[in-house]
C-alpha positions as CSV (number, residue, x, y, z in Angstrom):
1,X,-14.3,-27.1,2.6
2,X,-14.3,-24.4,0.0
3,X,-13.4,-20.8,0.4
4,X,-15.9,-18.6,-1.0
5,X,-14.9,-16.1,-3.1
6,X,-15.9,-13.3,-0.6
7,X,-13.5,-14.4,1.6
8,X,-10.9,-14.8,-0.7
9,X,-11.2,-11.0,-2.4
10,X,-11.3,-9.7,0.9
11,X,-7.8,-11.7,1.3
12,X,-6.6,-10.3,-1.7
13,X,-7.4,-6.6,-0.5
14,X,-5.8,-7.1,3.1
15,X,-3.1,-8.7,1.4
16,X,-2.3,-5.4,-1.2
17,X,-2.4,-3.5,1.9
18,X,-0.2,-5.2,3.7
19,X,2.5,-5.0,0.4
20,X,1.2,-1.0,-0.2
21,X,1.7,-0.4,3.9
22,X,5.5,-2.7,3.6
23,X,6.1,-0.6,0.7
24,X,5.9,2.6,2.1
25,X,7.9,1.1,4.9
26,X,10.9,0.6,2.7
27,X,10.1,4.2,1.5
28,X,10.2,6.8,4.4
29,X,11.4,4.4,7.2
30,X,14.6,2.8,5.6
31,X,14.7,5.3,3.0
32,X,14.7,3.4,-0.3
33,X,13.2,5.5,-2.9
34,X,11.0,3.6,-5.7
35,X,12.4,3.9,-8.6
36,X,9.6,4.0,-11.6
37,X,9.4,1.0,-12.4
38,X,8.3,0.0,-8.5
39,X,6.0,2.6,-9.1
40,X,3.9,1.1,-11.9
41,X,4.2,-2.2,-9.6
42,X,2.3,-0.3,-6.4
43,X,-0.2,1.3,-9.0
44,X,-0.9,-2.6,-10.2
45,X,-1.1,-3.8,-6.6
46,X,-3.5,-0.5,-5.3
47,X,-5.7,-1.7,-8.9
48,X,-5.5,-5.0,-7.9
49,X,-6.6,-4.1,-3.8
50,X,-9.0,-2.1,-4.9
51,X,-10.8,-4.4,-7.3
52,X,-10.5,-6.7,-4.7
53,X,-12.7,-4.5,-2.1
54,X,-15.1,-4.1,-4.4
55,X,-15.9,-7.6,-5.1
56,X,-15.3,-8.6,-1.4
57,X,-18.3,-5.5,-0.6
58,X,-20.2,-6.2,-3.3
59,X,-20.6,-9.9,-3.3
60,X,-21.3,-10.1,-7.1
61,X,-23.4,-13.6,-8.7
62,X,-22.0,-15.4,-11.6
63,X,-21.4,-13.0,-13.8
64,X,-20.0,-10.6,-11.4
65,X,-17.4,-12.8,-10.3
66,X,-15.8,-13.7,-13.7
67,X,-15.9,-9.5,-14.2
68,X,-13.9,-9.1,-10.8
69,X,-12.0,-12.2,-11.4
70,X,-10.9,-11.2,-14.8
71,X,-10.0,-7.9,-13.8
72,X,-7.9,-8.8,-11.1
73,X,-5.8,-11.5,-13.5
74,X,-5.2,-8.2,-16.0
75,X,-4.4,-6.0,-13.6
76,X,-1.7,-8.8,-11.8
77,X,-0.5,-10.0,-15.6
78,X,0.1,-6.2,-16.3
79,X,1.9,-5.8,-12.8
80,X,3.7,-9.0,-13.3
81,X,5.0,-7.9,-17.1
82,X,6.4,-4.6,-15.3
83,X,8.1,-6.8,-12.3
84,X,9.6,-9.7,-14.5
85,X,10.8,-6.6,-16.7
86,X,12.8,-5.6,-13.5
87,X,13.5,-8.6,-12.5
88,X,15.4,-8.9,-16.4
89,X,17.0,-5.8,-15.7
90,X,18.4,-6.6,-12.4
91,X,20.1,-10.3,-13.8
92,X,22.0,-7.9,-16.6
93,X,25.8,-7.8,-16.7
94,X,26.6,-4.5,-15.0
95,X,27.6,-3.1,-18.6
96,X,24.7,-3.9,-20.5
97,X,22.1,-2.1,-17.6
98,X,21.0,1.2,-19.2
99,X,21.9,4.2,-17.5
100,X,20.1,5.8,-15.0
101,X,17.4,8.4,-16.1
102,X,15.6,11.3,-14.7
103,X,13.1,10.4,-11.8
104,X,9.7,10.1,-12.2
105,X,8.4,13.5,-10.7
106,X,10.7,15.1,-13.3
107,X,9.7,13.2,-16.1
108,X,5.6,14.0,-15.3
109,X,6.3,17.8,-15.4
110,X,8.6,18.3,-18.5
111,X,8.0,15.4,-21.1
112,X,4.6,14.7,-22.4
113,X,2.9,11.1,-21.7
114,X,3.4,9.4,-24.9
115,X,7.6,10.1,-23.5
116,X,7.0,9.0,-20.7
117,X,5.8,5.5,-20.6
118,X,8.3,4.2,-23.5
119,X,10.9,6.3,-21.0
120,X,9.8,4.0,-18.0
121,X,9.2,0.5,-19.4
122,X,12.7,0.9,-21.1
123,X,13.8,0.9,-17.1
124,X,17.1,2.7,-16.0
125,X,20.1,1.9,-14.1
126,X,18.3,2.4,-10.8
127,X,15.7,0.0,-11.5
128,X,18.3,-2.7,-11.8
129,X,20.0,-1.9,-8.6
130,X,19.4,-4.7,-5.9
131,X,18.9,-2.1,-2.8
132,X,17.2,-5.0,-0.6
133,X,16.3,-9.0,-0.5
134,X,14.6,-11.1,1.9
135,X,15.6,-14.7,1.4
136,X,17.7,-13.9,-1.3
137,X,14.9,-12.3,-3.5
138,X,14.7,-8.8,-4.4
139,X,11.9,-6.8,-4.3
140,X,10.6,-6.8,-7.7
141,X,11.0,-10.7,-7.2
142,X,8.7,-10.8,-4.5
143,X,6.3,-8.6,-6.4
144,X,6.6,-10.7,-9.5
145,X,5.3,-14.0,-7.0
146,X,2.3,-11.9,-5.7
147,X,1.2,-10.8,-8.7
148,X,1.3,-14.5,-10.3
149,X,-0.2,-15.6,-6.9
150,X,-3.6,-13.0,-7.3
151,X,-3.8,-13.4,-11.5
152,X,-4.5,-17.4,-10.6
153,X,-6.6,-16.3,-8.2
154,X,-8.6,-14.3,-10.5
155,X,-8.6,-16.8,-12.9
156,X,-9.9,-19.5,-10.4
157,X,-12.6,-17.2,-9.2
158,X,-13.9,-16.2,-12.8
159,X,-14.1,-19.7,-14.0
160,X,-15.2,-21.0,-10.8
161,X,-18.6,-23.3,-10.7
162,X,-21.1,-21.9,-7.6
């Protein structure tokens, strides 16, 4: 027995609201700010859910399915690139992690974009800190498995026979 892709998209989408709704669990119940880097990972994952819905509504042939399919495997490699990049940060000897740097909100009102993004993906001394695990994995960890989990998936679905 196969599952159609359908099915598995609207998986995919339940699944990135399920992280999104954990997510903003950590945030305002248990207070654990996201530091930017964990931002770009919840833009990847809402990309990713939202691709997701759209397939899963719109129930695409052939060609349709290797468009969603390959869009969900960029949007998880490009999540995944930014969560193995905190992950890296996070395994550093405490005097090689880079010092912490203004907060995103700050950054998006005084410094122009092209500042910005090298700002971010050169991650700061808060996206290294460990602030919570669940069997001995920290968040970015976890992240990093989803997003490998939904870019195969993406890649089954778009190379897929019917």
């Amino acid at each position: 027995m196969t599952i159609n892709n359908r099915v598995l998209f609207l998986g995919i989408f339940l699944a990135c609201f399920g992280l999104m709704g954990f997510g903003l669990v950590l945030q305002h119940v248990m207070h654990l700010e996201p530091c930017p880097l964990c931002i770009l990972q919840r833009i990847a994952f809402i990309a990713i859910g939202v691709t997701a819905l759209a397939a899963a509504i719109h129930n695409p042939q052939r060609r349709g399915w290797i468009v969603y399919g390959s869009l969900l495997a960029v949007f998880s490699v490009l999540g995944g690139g930014v969560a193995a990049w905190q992950v890296y940060l996070q395994h550093l000897p405490k005097d090689q992690v880079p010092e912490c740097g203004p907060g995103l909100d700050y950054m998006l009102e005084a410094m122009p974009l092209n500042k910005i993004l090298p700002t971010i993906f050169k991650g700061s001394g808060e996206c290294a800190e460990v602030t919570w695990t669940f069997l001995d994995l920290s968040i970015a960890q976890w992240a990093l498995g989803w997003f490998v989990l939904f870019a195969l998936v993406g890649v089954i679905a778009a190379v897929r026979r019917r």
